[in-house]
C-alpha positions in Angstrom: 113.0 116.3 120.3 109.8 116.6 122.5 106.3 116.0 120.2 105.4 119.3 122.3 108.4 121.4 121.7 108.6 120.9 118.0 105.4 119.8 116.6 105.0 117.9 113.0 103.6 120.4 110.4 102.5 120.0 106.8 104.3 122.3 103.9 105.4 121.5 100.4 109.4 121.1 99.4 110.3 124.2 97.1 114.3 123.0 96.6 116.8 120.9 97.0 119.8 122.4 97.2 122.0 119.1 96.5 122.7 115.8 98.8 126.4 116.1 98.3 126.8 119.2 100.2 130.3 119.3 102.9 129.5 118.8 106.4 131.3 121.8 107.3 132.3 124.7 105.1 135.7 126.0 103.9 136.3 127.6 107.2 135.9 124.0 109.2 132.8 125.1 111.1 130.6 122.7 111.9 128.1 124.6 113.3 125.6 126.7 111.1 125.9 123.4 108.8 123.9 123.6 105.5 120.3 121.5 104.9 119.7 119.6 101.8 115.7 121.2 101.6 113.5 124.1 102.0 110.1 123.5 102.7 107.4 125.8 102.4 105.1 124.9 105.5 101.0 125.5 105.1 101.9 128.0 108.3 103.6 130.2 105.9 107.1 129.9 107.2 110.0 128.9 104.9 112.4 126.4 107.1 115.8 124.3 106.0 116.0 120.4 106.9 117.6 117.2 106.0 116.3 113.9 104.8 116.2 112.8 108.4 114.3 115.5 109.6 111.3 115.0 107.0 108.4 112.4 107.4 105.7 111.4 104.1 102.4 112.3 105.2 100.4 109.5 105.5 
């Protein structure tokens, strides 16, 4: 993803809502797929990612 079109931003993890989640639910979408986290980002905004979409502030 472009730096420009979806820039890193701080926040704080406020659950985990379990690694072993299904890739798809009972219905066999695969689209709408659940995230393992929500973070609470210093802009205020709640949002839902996954391992890979996180980064350790350095």
């Amino acid at each position: 993803m472009p730096e420009d079109l979806w820039p890193n931003v701080s926040g704080v993890i406020v659950d985990d809502f379990n690694p072993g989640l299904p890739p798809q639910d009972d219905y066999g979408r695969t689209w709408a797929i659940s995230k393992r986290w929500a973070v609470a980002l210093d802009t205020g905004s709640l949002v839902f990612r996954n391992d890979s979409d996180l980064a350790r502030e350095s």
